[in-house]
C-alpha positions as CSV (number, residue, x, y, z in Angstrom):
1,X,-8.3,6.8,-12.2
2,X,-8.7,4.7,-9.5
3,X,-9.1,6.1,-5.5
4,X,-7.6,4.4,-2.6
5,X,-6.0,4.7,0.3
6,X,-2.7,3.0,1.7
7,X,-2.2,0.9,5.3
8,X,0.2,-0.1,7.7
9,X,-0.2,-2.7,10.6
10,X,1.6,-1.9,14.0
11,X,3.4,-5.1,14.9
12,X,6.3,-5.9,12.9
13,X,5.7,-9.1,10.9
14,X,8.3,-11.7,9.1
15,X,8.6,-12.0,5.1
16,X,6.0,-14.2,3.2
17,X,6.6,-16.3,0.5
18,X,5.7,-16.3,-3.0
19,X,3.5,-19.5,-3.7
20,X,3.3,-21.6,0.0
21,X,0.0,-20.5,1.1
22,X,-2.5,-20.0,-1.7
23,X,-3.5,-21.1,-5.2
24,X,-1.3,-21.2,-7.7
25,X,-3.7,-19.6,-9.9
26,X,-3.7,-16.2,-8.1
27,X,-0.8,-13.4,-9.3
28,X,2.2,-13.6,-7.6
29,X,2.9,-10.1,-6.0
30,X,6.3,-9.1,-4.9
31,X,6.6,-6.0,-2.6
32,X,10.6,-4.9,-3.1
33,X,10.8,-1.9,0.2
34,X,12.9,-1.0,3.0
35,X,11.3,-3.5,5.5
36,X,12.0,-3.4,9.5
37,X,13.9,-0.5,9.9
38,X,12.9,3.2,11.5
39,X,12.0,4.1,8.3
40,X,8.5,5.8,6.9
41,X,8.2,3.3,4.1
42,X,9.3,0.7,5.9
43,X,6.7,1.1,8.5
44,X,3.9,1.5,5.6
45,X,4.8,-1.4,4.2
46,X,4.6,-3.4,7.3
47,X,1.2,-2.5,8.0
48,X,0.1,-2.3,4.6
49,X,1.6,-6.4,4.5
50,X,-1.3,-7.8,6.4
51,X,-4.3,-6.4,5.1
52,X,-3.2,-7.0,1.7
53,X,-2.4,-11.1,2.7
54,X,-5.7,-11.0,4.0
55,X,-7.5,-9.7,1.0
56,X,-6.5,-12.8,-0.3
57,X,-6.7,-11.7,-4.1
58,X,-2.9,-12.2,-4.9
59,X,0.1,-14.0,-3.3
60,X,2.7,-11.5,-1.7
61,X,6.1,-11.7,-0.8
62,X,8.5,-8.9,0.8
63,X,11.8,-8.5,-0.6
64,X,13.8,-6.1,2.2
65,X,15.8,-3.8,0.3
66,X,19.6,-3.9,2.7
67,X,19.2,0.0,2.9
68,X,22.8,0.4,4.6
69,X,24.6,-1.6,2.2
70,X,23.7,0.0,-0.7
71,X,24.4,3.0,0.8
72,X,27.7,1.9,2.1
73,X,31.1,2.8,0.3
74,X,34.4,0.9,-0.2
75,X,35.3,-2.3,-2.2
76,X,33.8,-5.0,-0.2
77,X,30.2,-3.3,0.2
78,X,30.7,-2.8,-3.7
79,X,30.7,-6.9,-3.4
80,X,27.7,-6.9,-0.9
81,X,25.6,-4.9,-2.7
82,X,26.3,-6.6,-5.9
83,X,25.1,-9.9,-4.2
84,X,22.1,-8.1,-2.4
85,X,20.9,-6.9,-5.9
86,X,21.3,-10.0,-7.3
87,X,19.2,-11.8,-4.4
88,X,16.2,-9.4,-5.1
89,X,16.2,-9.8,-9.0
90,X,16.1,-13.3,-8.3
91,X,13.1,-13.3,-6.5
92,X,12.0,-10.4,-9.0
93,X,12.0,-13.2,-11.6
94,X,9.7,-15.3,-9.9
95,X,6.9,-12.9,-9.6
96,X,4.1,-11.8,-11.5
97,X,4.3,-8.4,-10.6
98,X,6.3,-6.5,-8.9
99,X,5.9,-3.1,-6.6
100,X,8.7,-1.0,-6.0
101,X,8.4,1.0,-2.9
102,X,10.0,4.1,-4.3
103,X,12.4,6.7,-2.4
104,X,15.5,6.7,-4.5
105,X,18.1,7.4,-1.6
106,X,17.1,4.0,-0.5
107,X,19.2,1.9,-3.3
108,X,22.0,3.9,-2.9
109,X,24.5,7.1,-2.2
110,X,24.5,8.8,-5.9
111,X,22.4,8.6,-8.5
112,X,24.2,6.8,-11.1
113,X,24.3,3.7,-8.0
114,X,20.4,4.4,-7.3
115,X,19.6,3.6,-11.1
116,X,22.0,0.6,-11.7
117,X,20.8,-1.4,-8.8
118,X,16.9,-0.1,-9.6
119,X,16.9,-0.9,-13.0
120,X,18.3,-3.8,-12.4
121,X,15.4,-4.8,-10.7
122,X,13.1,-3.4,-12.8
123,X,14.5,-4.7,-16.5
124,X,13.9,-8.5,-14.7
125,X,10.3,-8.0,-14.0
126,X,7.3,-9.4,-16.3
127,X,5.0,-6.4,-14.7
128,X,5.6,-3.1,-12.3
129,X,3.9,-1.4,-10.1
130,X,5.7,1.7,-8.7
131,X,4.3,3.5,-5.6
132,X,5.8,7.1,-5.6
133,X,7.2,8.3,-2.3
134,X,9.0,11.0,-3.8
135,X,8.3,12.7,-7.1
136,X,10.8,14.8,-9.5
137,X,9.7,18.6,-9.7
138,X,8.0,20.1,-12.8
139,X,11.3,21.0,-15.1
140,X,11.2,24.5,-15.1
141,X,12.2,26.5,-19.0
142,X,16.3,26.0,-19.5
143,X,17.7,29.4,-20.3
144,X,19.9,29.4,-22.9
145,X,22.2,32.4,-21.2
146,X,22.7,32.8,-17.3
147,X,23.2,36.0,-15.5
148,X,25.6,34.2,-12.9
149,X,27.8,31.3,-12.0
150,X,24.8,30.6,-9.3
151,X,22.5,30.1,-11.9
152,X,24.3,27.8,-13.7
153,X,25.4,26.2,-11.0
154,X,21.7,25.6,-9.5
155,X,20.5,24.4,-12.8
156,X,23.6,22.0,-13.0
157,X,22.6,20.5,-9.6
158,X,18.8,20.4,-10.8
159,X,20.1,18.2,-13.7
160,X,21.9,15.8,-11.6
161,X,18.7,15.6,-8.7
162,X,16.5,14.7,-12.3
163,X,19.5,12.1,-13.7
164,X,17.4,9.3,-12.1
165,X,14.3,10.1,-13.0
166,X,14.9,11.1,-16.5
167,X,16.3,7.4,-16.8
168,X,12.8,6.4,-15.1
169,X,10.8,7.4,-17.2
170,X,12.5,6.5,-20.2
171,X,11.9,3.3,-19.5
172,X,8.5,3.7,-18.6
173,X,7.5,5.4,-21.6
174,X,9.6,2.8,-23.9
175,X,7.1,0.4,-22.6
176,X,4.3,1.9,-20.7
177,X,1.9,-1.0,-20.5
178,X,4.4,-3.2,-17.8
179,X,3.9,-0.1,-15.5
180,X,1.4,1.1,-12.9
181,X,1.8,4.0,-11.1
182,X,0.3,5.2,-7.3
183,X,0.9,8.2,-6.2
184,X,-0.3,9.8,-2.8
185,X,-2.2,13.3,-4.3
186,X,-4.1,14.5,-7.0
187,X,-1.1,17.2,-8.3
188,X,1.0,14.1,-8.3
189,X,-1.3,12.2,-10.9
190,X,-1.6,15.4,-13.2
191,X,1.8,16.0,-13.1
192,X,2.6,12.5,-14.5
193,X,0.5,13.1,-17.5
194,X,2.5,15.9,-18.1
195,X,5.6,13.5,-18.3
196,X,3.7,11.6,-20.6
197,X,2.6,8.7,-18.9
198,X,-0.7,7.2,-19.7
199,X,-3.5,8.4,-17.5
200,X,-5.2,4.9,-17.5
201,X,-1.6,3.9,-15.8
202,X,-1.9,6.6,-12.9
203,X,-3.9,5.5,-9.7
204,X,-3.6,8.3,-7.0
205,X,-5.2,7.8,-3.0
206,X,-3.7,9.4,0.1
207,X,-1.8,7.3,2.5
208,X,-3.6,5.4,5.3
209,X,-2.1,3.0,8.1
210,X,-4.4,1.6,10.5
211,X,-7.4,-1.5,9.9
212,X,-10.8,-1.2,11.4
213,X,-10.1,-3.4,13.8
214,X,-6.8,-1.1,14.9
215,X,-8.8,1.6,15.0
216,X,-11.3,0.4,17.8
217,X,-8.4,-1.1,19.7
218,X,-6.8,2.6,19.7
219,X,-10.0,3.6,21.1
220,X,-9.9,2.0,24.3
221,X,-10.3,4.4,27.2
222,X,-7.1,3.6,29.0
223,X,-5.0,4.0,26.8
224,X,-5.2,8.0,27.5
225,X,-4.6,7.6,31.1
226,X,-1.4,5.1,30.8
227,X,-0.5,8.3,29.0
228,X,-1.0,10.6,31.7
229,X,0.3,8.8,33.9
230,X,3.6,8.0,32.1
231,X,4.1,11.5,31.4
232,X,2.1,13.5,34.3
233,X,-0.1,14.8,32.0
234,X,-3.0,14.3,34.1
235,X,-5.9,17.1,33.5
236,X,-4.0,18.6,30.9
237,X,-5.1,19.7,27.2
238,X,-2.8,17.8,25.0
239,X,-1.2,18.4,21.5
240,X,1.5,16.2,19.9
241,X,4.0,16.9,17.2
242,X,4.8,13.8,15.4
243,X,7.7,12.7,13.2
244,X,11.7,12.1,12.6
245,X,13.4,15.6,14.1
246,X,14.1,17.6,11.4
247,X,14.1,21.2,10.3
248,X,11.7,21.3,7.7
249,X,9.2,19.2,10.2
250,X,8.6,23.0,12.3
251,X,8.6,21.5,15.7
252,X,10.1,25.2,16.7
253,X,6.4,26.6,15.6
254,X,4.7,24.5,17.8
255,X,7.0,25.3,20.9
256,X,6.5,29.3,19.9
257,X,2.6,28.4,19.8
258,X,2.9,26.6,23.5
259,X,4.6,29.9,25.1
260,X,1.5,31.6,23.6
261,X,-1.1,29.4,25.1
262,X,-2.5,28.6,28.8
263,X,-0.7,26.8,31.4
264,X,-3.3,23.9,30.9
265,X,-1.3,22.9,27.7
266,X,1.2,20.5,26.9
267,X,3.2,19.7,23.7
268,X,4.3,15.7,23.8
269,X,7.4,15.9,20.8
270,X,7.3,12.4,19.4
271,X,10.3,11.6,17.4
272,X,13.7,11.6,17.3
273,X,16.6,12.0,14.8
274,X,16.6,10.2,11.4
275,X,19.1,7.4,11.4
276,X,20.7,8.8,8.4
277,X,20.0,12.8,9.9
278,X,22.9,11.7,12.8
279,X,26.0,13.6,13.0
280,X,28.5,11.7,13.6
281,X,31.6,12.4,16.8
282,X,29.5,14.8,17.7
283,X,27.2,15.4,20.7
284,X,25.7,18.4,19.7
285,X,23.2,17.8,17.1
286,X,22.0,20.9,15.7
287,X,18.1,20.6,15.2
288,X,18.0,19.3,18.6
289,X,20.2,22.2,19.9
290,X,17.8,24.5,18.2
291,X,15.0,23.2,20.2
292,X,16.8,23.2,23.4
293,X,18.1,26.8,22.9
294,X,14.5,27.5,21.9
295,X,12.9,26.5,25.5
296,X,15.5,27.5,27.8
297,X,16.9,30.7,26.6
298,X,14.2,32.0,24.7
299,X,12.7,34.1,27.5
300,X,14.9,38.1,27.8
301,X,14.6,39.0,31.4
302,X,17.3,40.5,33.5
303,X,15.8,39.0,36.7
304,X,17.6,35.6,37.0
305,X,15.0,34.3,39.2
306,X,12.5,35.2,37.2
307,X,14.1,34.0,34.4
308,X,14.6,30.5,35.6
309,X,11.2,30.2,37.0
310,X,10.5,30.6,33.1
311,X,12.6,28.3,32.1
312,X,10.7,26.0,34.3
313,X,7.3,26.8,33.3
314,X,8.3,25.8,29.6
315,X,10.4,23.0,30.5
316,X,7.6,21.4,32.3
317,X,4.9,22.0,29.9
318,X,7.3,20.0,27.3
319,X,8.0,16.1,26.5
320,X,10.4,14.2,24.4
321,X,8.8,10.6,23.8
322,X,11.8,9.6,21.3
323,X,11.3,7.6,18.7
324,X,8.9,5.4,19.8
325,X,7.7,1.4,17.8
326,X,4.6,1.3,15.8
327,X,2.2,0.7,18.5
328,X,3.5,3.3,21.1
329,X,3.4,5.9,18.1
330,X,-0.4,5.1,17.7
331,X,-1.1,5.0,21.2
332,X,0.7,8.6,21.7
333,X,-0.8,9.8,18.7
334,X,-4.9,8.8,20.0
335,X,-4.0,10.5,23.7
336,X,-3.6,13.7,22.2
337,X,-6.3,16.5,22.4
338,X,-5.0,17.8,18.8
339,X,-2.7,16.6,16.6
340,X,0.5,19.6,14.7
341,X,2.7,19.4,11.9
342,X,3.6,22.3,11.3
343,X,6.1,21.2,8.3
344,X,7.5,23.4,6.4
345,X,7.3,23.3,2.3
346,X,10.2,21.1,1.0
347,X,8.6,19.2,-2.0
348,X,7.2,16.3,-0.1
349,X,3.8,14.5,-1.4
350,X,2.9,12.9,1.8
351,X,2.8,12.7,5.5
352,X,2.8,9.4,7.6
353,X,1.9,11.0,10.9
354,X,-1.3,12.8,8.8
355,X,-2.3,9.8,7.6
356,X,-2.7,8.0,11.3
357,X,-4.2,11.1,12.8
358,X,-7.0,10.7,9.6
359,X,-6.8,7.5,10.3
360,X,-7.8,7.7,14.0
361,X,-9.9,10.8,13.1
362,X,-8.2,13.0,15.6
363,X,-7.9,17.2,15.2
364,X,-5.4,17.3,12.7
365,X,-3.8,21.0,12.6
366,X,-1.5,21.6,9.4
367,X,0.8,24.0,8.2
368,X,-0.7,25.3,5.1
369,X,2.4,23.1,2.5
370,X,1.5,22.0,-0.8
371,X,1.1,18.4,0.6
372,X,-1.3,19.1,3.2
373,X,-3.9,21.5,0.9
374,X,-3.1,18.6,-1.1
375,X,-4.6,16.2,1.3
376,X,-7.5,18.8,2.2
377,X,-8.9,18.0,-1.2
378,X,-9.3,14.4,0.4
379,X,-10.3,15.1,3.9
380,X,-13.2,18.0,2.6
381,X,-12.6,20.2,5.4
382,X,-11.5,18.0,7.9
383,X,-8.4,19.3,8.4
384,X,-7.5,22.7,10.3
385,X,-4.8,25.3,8.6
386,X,-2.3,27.9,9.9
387,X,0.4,29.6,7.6
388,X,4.0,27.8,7.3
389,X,6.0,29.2,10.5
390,X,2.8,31.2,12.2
391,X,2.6,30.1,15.8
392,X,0.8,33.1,16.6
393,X,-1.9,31.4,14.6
394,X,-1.4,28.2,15.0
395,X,-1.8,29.1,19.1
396,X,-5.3,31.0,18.3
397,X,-7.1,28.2,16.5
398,X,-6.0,25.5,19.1
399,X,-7.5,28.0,21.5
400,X,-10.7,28.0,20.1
401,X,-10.8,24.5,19.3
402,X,-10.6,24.8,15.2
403,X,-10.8,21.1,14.7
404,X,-13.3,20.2,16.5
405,X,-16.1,22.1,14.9
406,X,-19.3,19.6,14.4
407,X,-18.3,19.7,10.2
408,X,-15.0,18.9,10.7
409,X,-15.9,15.9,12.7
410,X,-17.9,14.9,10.6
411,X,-15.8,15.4,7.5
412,X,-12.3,13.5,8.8
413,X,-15.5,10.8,9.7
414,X,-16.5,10.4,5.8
415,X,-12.6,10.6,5.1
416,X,-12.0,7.5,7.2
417,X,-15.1,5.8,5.3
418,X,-13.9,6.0,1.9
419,X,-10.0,5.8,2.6
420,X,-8.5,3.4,4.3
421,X,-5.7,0.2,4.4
422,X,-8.9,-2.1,3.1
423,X,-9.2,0.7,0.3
424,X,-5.6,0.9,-0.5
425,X,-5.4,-3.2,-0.5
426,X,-8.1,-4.0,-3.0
427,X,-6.6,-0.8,-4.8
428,X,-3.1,-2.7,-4.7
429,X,-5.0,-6.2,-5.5
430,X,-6.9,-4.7,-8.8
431,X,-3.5,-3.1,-10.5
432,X,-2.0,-6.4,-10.1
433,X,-5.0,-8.2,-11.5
434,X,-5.5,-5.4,-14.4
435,X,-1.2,-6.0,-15.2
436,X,-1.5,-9.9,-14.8
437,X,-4.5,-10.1,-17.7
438,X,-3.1,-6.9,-20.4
């Protein structure tokens, strides 16, 4: 198996095309992904775009997939996202290869619409490449009798979650030499072998985001004290949570962990709600509410002056950035003292704020998730743990400055080494080769 690492670029860029700017006799590599929108992927692939232009070993083209109307319902988006589909299996034809950005709840609002518009695309290419942002769980024994409704009932609901990978990797395995296959940890690649696909197929790497040349930008001096100053943060020890507002993303942990630690502290929050997390006709959004609640009623005292003198303390050690672009997200990210994600464990095989912090080698402190060990086997220590929902921890190994013991410097240092966007380019660059000449 081959090791890389993927990229992203911070400024937004426009679409290449297939075939205007170098040899013909290069393959012709078409990247189909959600593409300028506040989306994860979206953002990988727009700074994974320029690295891998730049390479030079293959032509690429994005292919934006119209997220919203494929996810849209009614008679006329049935008619747009016909024509959408259509538009992207016509450039699909055209390419040598192809690489599907994959998160299925981007092609659509059920399953049975996530397959027919992805296998549309994917019956028209000569050659895939499919980079796993979400993977199916291991299928767990059917029984053959339940002891409740509920059970049936969950494994019913397991079924229909599977229906569009089961199709998957039918395909796949009616044909496995069209496919490649990157995924983001080494569990990932061992579980595919279990589903059968070839292991010479399977190419696994942890994300990564930022160039070298990124990277010493970010390191300029001044960008911490813009920071300070924007948030009058001045003298203060800073750590950052970073990522969509969610509940599974723990940003309550850190607040707990905050109450816990000296005044010097401050927590920057930065991100806001998911697009598609949005409630709609409705103020009150309840993660948000949670966190809110969480800093300004969380203190029991019967003194009301007391009490709001509290209130204050917390409320002034706290700051919600929003959701900031690309280059703001970095910038926020290299003026913190420490980096938190305290996520909890929902199945995920990757984190995009992990990957910059790596990237920019910052202390990286991580809820102990099967992702994260996951990316411990990568980083060799460089990364610093606490249990899944344990601020009391969490607070006493930012005391004592976990991460930035000497050997975890130095390992997040031979991290950024070996993985990296220049990694996960000529990792990209070599599949496509490899598919072009089998």
């Amino acid at each position: 198996m081959l090791n890389s690492n993927s990229a992203i670029e911070t400024e937004t860029k426009k679409p290449g095309t297939i075939g205007t700017a170098q040899s013909n006799s290069k393959p012709r590599l078409l990247i189909v992904s959600s593409y300028q929108r506040p989306c994860g992927i979206a953002q990988y692939v727009e700074h994974l775009e320029e690295p891998l232009k730049t390479l030079g070993l293959c032509e690429v083209d994005i292919s934006p997939v119209p997220v919203d109307v494929l996810k849209s319902a009614g008679h006329y988006a049935k008619k747009l996202s016909k024509r959408a589909v259509f538009e992207i299996v016509e450039k699909v034809k055209e390419a040598d290869v192809v690489n599907l950005q994959l998160e299925p709840g981007l092609y659509g609002s059920d399953q049975i619409k996530i397959w027919r518009n992805i296998s549309a695309i994917l019956n028209h290419a000569k050659k895939v490449i499919i980079t796993y942002h979400t993977v199916p769980p291991a299928e767990k024994n059917a029984k053959l009798f339940f002891t409740s409704p509920r059970a049936l009932k969950d494994l019913i609901k397991s079924r229909y979650r599977n229906y569009f990978f089961s199709k998957l990797f039918k395909m796949i395995l009616s044909n496995p030499n069209r496919f490649a296959h990157i995924v983001q940890t080494q569990r990932e690649a061992k579980k595919f072998e279990l589903f059968g696909i070839p292991s010479r197929s399977i190419h696994h790497m942890p994300l990564s985001f930022l160039s070298d040349n990124m990277k010493r930008r970010y390191r300029n001096s001044t960008i911490r004290r813009t920071i300070e100053k924007q948030y009058g943060i001045k003298g203060k020890r800073v750590i950052g949570s970073f990522g969509f507002l969610s509940p599974y993303k723990g940003v309550e942990t850190a607040i707990r962990a905050l109450d816990l630690l000296p005044e010097d502290f401050h927590l920057l929050i930065v991100g806001g709600l998911h697009p598609e997390g949005i409630v709609e006709n409705s103020t009150d959004q309840p993660y948000i509410s949670k966190l809110l609640n969480l800093i300004t009623t969380n203190i029991e005292s019967h003194n009301t002056r007391e009490t709001s003198k509290r209130i204050e303390q917390i409320a002034n050690r706290v700051s919600f950035c929003g959701t900031p672009a690309n280059e703001e997200f970095n910038c926020l990210m290299q003026a913190c003292d420490s980096i938190i994600l305290p996520y909890a464990e929902v199945g995920q095989t990757s984190s995009g704020p992990a990957a910059v912090a790596l990237d920019l080698e910052k202390p990286i402190y991580c809820s102990r998730n099967h992702a994260f060990r996951e990316l411990g086997k990568y980083a060799q220590g460089g990364i610093s743990y606490f249990e899944i929902g344990n601020h009391f921890e969490l607070s006493q190994i930012l005391l004592r400055e976990d991460g930035a013991q000497e050997h975890r410097v130095k390992a997040r240092s031979n991290y950024a080494r070996k993985y990296n966007i220049e990694s996960r380019s000529r990792l990209y660059a070599e599949i496509c080769k490899g598919l072009v000449e089998n």
